[in-house]
C-alpha positions in Angstrom: -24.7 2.0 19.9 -22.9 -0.2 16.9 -19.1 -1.2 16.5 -19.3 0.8 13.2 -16.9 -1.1 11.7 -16.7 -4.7 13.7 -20.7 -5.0 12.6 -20.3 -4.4 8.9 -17.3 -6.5 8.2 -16.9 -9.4 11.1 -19.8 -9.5 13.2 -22.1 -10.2 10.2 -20.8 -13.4 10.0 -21.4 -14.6 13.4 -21.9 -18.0 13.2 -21.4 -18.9 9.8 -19.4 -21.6 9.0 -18.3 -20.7 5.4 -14.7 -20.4 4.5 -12.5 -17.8 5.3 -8.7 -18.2 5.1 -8.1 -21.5 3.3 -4.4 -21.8 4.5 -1.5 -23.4 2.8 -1.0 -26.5 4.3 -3.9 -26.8 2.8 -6.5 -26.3 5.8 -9.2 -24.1 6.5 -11.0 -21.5 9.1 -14.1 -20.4 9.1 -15.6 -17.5 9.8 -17.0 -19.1 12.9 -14.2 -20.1 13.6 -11.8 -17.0 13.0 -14.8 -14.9 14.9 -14.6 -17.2 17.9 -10.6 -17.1 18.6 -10.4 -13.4 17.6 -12.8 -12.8 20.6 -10.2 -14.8 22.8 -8.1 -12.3 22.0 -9.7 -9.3 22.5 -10.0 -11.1 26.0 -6.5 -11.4 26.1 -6.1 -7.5 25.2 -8.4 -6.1 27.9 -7.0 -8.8 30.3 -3.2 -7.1 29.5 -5.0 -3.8 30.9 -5.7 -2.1 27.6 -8.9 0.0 27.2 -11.0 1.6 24.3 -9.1 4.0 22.2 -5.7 2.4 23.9 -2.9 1.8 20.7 -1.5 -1.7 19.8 1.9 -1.9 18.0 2.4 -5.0 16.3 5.8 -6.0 14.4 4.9 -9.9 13.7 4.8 -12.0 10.5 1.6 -12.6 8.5 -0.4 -15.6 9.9 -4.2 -16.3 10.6 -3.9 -15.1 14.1 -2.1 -11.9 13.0 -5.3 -11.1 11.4 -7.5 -12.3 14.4 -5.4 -9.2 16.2 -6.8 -6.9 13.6 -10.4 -8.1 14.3 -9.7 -8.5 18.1 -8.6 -4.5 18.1 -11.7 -3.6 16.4 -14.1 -5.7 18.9 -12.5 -3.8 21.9 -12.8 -0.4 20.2 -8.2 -0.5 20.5 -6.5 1.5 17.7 -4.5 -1.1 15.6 -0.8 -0.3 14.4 0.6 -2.7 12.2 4.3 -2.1 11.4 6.4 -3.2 9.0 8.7 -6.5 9.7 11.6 -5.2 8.6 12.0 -2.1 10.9 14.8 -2.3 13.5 14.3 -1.7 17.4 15.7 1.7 16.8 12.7 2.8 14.1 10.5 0.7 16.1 11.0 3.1 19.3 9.7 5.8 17.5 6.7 4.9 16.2 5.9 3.2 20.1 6.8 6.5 21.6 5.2 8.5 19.4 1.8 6.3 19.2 2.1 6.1 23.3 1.2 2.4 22.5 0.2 0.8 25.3 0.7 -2.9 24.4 3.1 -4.0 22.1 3.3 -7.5 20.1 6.1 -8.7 18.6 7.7 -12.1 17.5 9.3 -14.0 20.4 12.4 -13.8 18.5 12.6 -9.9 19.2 11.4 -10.0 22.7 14.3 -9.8 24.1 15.2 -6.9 22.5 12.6 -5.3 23.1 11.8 -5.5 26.5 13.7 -2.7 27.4 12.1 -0.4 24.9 8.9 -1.2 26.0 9.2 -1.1 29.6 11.5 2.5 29.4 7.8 3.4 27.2 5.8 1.7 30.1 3.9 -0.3 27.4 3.6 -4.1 28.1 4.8 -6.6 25.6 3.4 -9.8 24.1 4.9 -12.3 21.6 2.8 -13.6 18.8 5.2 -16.4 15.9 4.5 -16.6 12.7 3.0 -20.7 13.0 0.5 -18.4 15.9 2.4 -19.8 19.2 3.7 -17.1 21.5 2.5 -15.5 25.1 -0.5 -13.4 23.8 -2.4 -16.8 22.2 -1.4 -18.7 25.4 -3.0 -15.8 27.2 -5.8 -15.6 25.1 -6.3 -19.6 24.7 -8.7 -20.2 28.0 -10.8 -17.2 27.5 -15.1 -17.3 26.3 -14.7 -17.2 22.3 -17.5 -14.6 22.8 -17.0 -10.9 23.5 -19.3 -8.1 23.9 -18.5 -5.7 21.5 -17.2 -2.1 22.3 -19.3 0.5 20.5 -17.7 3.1 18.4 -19.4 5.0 15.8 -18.1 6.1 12.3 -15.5 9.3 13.4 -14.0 7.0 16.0 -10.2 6.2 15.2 -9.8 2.1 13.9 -6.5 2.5 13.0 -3.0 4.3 12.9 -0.5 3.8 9.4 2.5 5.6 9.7 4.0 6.9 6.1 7.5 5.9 5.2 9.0 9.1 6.2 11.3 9.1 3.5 11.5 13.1 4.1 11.7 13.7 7.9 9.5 11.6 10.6 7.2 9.3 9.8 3.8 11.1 10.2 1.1 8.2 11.7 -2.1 8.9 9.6 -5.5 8.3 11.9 -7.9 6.3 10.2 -11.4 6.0 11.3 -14.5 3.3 11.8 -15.8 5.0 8.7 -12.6 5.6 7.0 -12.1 1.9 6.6 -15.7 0.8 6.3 -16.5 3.4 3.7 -13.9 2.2 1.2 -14.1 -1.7 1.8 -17.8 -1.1 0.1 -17.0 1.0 -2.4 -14.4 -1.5 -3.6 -16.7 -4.2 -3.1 -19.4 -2.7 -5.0 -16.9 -1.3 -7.6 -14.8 -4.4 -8.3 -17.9 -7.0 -8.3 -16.8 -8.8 -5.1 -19.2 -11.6 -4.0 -19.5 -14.1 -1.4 -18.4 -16.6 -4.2 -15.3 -15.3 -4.8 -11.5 -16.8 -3.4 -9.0 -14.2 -3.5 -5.1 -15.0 -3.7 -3.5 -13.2 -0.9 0.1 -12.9 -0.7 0.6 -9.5 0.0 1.4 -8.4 3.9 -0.4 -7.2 6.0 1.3 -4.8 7.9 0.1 -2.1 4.7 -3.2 -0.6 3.3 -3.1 -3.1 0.3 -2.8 -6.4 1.8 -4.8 -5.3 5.4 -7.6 -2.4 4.4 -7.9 -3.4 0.6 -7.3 -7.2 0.4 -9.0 -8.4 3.8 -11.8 -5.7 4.3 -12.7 -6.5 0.6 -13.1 -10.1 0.9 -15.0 -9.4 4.7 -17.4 -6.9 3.1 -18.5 -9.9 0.4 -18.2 -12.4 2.5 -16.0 -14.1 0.3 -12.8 -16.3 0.8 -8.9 -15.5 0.9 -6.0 -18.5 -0.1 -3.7 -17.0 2.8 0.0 -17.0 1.7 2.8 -15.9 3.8 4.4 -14.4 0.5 4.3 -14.0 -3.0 5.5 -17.2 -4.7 5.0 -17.6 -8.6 5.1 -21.7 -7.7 2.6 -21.4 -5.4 0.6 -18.7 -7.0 0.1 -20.6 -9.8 -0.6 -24.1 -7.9 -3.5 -21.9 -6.5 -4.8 -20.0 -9.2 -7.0 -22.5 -10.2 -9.0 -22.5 -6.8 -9.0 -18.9 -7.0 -10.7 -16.1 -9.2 -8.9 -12.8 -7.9 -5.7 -11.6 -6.8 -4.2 -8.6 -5.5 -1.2 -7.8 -6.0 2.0 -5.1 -6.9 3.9 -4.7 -10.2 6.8 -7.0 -9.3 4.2 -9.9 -8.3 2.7 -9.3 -12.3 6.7 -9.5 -13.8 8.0 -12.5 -11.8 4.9 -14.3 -12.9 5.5 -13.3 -16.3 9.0 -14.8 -15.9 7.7 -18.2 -15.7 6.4 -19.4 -18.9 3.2 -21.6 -17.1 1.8 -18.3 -17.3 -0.7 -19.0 -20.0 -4.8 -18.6 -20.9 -5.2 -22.2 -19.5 -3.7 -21.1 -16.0 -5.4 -17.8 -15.5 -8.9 -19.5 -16.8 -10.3 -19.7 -13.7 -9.7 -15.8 -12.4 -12.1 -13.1 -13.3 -10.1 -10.2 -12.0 -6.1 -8.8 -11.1 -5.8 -5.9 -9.8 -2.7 -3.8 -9.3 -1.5 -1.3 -6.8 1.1 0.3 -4.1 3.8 1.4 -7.0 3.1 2.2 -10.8 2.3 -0.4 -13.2 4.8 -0.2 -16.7 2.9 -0.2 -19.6 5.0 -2.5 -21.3 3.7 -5.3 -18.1 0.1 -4.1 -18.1 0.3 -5.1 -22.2 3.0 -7.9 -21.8 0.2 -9.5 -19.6 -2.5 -8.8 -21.5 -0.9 -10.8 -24.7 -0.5 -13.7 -22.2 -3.5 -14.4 -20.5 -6.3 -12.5 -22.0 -6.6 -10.6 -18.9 -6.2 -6.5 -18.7 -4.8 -5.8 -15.2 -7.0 -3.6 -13.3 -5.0 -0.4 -11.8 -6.1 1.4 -9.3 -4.5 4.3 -6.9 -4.4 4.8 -3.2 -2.0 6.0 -0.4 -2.1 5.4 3.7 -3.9 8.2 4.1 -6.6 7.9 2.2 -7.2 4.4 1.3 -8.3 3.9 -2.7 -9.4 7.1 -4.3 -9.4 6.3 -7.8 -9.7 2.8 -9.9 -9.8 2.0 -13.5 -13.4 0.4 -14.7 -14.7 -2.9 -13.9 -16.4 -2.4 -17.4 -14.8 -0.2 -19.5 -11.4 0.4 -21.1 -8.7 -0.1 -18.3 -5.9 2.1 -19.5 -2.1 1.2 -19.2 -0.6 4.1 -17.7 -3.5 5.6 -15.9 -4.8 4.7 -12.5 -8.6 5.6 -13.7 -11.3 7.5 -12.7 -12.8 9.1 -8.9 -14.1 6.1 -7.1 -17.8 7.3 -6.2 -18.2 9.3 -3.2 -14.6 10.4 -4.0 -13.9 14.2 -5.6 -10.3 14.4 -7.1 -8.8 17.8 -8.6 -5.6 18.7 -10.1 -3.9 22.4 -8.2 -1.5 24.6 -9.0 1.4 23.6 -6.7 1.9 27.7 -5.5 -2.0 28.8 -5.4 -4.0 26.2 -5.1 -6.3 26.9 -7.9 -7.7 24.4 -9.3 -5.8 23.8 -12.8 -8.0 22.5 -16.4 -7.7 18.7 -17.9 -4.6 18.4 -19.7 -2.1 20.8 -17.0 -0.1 19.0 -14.6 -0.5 20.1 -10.9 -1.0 18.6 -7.0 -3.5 16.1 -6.5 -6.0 16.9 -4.3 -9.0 14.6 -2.6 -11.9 14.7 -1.0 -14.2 12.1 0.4 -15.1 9.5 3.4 -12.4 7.6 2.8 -9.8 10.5 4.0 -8.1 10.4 7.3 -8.9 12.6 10.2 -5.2 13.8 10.0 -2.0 13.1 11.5 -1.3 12.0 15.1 0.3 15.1 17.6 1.0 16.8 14.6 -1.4 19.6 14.0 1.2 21.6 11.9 1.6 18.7 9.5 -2.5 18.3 9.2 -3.2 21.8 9.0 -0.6 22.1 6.2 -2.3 18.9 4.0 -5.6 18.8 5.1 -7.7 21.4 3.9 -10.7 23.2 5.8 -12.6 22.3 3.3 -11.7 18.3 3.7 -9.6 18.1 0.3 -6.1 16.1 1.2 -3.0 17.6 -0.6 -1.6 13.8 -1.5 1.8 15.2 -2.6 1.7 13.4 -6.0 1.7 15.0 -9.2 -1.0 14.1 -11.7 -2.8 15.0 -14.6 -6.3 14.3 -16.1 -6.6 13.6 -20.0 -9.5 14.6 -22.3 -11.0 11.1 -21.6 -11.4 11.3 -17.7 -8.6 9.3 -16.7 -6.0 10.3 -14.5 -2.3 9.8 -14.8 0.3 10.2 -12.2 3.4 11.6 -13.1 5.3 11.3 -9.6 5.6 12.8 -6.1 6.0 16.4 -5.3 9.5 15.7 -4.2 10.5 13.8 -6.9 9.8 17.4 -9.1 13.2 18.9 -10.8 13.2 22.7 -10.9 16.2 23.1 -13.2 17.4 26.6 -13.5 14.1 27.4 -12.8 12.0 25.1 -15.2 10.0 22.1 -14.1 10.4 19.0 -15.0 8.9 15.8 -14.6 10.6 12.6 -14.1 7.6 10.4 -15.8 7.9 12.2 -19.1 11.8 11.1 -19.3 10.9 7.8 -17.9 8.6 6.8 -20.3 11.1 7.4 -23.1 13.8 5.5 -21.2 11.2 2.9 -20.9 10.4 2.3 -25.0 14.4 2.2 -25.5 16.0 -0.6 -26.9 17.6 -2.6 -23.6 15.9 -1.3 -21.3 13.4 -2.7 -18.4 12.7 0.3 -16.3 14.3 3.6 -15.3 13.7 6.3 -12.6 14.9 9.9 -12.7 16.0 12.1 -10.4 17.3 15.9 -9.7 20.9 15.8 -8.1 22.6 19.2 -7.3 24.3 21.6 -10.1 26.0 24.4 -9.0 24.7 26.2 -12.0 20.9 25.2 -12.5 20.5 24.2 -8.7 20.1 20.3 -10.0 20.1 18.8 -13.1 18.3 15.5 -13.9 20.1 12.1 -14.1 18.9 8.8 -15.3 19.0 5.8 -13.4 18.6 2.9 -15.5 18.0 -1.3 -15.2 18.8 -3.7 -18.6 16.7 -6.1 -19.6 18.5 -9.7 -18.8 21.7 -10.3 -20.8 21.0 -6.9 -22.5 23.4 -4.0 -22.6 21.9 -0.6 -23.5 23.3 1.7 -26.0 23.9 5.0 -23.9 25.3 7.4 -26.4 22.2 6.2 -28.8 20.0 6.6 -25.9 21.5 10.3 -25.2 21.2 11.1 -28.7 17.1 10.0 -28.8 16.1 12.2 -25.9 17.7 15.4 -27.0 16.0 14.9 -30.4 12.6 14.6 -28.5 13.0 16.5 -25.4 13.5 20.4 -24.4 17.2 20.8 -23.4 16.8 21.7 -20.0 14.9 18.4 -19.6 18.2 16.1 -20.6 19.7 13.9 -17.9 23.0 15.1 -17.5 24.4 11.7 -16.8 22.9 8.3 -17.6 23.9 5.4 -15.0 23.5 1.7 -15.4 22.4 0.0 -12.2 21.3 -4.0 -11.5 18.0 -3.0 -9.8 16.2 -0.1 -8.3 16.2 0.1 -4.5 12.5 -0.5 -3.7 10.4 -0.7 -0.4 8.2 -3.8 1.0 5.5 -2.4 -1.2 7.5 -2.1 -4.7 7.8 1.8 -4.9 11.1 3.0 -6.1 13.0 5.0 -3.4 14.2 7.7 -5.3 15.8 9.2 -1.9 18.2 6.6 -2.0 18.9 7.1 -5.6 19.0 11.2 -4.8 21.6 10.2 -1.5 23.7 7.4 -3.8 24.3 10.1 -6.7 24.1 13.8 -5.0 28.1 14.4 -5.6 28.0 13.9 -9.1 28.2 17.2 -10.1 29.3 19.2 -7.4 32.7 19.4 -5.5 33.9 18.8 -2.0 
């Protein structure tokens, strides 16, 4: 029996000595290279007691030997948990108790912290740095830099993401061999990846994007990746020239279109950007366009599902759409209370279907059985549409839905007018209580730098164009929107910040 997904994307490149992570010191691994210390790890991990189908937390920065963990988990069939850097020991508890990790690997700055933690979990705990020092390389460093590869076949579990819980516990989605492997080619195939191509990565890696997009992308084609610890315009745009893709999220495409060395000349080199984890303004997706001469490819995905739909490699890539179905992947539009599948043009759940879906969520049956259908189709929670052309829009999350005295509305109608207004960068809107329509919307809203927007003329614009029960009730003027590691707006903050505005104590 095969290591599904150790076969496909590291072991073919067993003794190759083309680059892989060209680093920003300026040196290089090898795939030969990266193969052989990855299997010193996987030494290390079975040496620390853990077995096939065992969990691994890991809380440490983005390095080459962070990523060696990833491959090193795969090798010895151990389910690998990245988790965000920023989480505290409290968040971090739950997701070890709840996993029932059973080795967990932090930065040696946090050990101390913790140790308890781990040891009341009876999970052991290894440090890994950022510069790839700490107790787990030490462990691993006078092991073979060959290891005989677990099997695991295509349904067995690679992988545990846990969603950002921004409305109860976090749920940790289970990701499989196949899972992984079946979207890393479809993206390959779908985007033109090659062994020739050098891929900017600056994105972490404790997320889909930067972990299952970015790296299993570049494995599949056997291509290379400029590591980065962190987006950078400088050093972005040192690289770009040694580079011909990049991956990236919406604020990576407006701070580079800050600096005016954005030009033609600089982007020359690249052949594609794509853009993901939060939505992509119109106004950047054209702004950058007029720039470079490059249309930014955006695509849409979530933890538990990986990509499901991409605008065309050829083709017209639309602002404000995230494309078609990626093949092998069936997407329909629902009515929220039925399930009926609605025509093109009505708004509705989204709803997927395809290899790249997860086998549901961890010790939570309840939760699976209520968004994983018999039938295999995932309820994402986001609201979308699909126009006369194919293409599919997304017009928020299911939570982010205003029933206002009992009409719907959408926040990413009202947005996209706030959007076009004069003064304005972005906007987000949300439903706060009303004692008299249950909530009412009100819009959040960001200047452009050194502008101050005209409210009342604002106010005045959307009730001319919009339904009455769709007008925000109040329009607030805010510095920035409070966004997560991956960019997305975090409307439940926004929702929390302004829920008193129109009711009493």
């Amino acid at each position: 029996m095969t290591n599904t997904l150790y076969d496909a994307l590291f072991g073919q490149h067993a003794g190759r000595d083309a680059p892989f992570l060209l680093l920003p010191e300026g040196g290089t691994i090898t795939y030969a290279s990266f193969l052989a210390r990855a299997a010193q790890l996987a030494h290390a991990l079975t040496g620390a007691g853990l077995q096939p189908g065992d969990r691994l937390a890991a809380q440490v920065e983005k390095s080459p030997e962070a990523l060696m963990l990833y491959a090193a988990c795969v090798q010895s069939g151990v389910i690998f948990l990245p988790l965000n850097t920023a989480y505290t020991a409290d968040e971090l508890s739950y997701f070890i108790e709840n996993s029932g990790a059973k080795l967990v690997v932090c930065d040696p700055a946090k050990a101390d912290t913790l140790h308890a933690l781990t040891e009341a979990q009876g999970a052991a705990l290894h440090t890994l740095a950022a510069d790839g020092s700490g107790s787990l390389t030490e462990a691993a460093a006078g092991c073979p830099d060959s290891f005989q590869t677990v099997p695991r076949g295509a349904d067995d579990l690679a992988a545990f993401l846990y969603t950002s819980g921004t409305t109860g516990r976090s749920k940790g989605a289970m990701l499989s061999h196949g899972n992984l492997l079946s979207n890393a080619r479809t993206l390959a195939e779908h985007w033109r990846f090659t062994g020739e191509d050098v891929l900017l990565h600056a994105l972490p890696i404790f997320h889909t994007h930067g972990l299952f997009v970015a790296t299993n992308v570049t494995l599949a084609a056997g291509g290379a990746m400029i590591f980065l610890p962190k987006f950078d315009p400088e050093v972005i745009l040192a690289r770009m020239p040694q580079a011909t893709t990049m991956m990236g999220v919406p604020t990576f495409y407006t701070r580079l279109l800050d600096d005016a060395r954005l030009t033609r000349e600089a982007t020359a080199h690249m052949r594609l950007f794509v853009s993901g984890s939060a939505p992509l303004l119109a106004e950047t997706h054209k702004a950058f366009n007029a720039r470079t001469g490059h249309v930014i490819l955006e695509r849409y995905g979530m933890t538990e599902t990986n990509m499901n739909t991409s605008n065309p490699y050829d083709g017209e890539r639309r602002p404000g759409t995230v494309g078609f179905p990626l093949p092998g992947v069936e997407l329909k539009i629902t009515d929220p209370e039925s399930g009926a599948t609605l025509p093109d043009g009505e708004v509705g759940h989204i709803e997927v279907r395809g290899p790249n879906v997860f086998q549901g969520y961890w010790q939570m049956p309840e939760k699976t059985a209520a968004e994983l259908r018999e039938d295999g189709f995932f309820i994402t929670g986001d609201l979308g549409m699909i126009d006369a052309d194919g293409y599919v829009h997304i017009v928020g999350r299911g939570k982010d839905l205003i029933i206002s005295g009992g009409f719907n509305i959408y926040p990413k109608e009202i947005e996209l007018m706030l959007d076009d207004q004069p003064g304005v960068l972005e906007s987000a809107v949300i439903g706060v209580p009303h004692a008299d329509f249950g909530e009412t919307p009100v819009a959040v809203i960001v200047p452009e730098p050194g502008a101050t927007p005209d409210t009342a003329a604002i106010d005045a614009e959307l009730r001319e164009k919009l339904a009455r029960f769709k007008h925000p009730r109040a329009i607030k003027l805010v510095e920035a929107l409070p966004r997560n590691t991956m960019g997305k707006v975090q409307k439940n903050l926004l929702r929390d910040q302004y829920k008193g505005l129109f009711t009493t104590a």
